[in-house]
C-alpha positions in Angstrom: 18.0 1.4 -6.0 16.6 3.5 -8.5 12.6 4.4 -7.9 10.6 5.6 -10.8 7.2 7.5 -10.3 5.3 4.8 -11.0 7.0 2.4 -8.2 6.2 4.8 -6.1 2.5 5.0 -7.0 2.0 1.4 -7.4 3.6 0.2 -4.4 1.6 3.1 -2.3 -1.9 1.9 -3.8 -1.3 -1.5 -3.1 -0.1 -0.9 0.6 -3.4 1.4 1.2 -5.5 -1.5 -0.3 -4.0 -3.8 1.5 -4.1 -2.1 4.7 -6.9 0.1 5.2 -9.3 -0.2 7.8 -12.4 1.1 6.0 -14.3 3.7 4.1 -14.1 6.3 7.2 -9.9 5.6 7.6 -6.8 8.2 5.6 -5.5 5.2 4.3 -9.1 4.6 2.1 -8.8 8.3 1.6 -5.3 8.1 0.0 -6.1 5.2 -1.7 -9.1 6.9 -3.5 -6.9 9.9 -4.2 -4.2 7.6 -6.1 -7.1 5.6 -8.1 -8.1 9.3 -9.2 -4.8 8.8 -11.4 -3.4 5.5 -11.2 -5.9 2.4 -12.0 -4.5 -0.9 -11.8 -4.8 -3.9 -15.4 -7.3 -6.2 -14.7 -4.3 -8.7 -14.3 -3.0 -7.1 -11.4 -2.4 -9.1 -8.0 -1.0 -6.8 -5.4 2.2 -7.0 -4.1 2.8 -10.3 -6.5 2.5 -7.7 -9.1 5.0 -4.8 -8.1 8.2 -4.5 -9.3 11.2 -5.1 -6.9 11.6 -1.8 -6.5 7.8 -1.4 -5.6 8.1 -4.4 -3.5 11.0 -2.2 -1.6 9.2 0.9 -1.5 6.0 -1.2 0.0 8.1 -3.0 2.7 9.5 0.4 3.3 5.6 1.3 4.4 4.7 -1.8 6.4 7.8 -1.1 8.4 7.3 2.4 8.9 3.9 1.8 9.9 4.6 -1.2 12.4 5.2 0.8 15.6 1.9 3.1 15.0 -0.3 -0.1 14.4 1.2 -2.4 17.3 1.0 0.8 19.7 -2.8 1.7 19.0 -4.0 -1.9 17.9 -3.6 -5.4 17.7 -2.7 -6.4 14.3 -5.3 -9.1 13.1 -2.4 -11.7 10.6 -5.6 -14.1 9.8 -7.7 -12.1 8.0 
């Protein structure tokens, strides 16, 4: 697959939103840096909104970032 620059941003932004665990965390951190240059339409829904590309890339992240979260925490699906 081919990933353009703005896959990449978008799909990153929406993983950090998604899964940031507050103000104090480096995920908030990276999100703010990204929303210093990337700020999402008003229509925009998350991961419903990403390209399949971006949909790749943010998979990519949840999966990379599985064995740190289920190591240090229990993962809370019913939020």
């Amino acid at each position: 697959m081919y990933y353009d620059r703005f896959d990449i941003i978008e799909a990153h932004y929406s993983f950090y939103v998604d899964y940031h665990s507050g103000q104090g965390s480096e995920f908030y951190e990276r999100q703010c840096k990204i929303s210093d240059y990337y700020k999402p339409s008003i229509n925009w829904n998350g991961y419903d909104s990403l390209t399949n590309n971006g949909q790749d890339i943010y998979d990519q992240l949840v999966n990379i970032h599985e064995y740190t979260w289920t190591s240090i925490q229990e993962i809370d699906h019913d939020f």
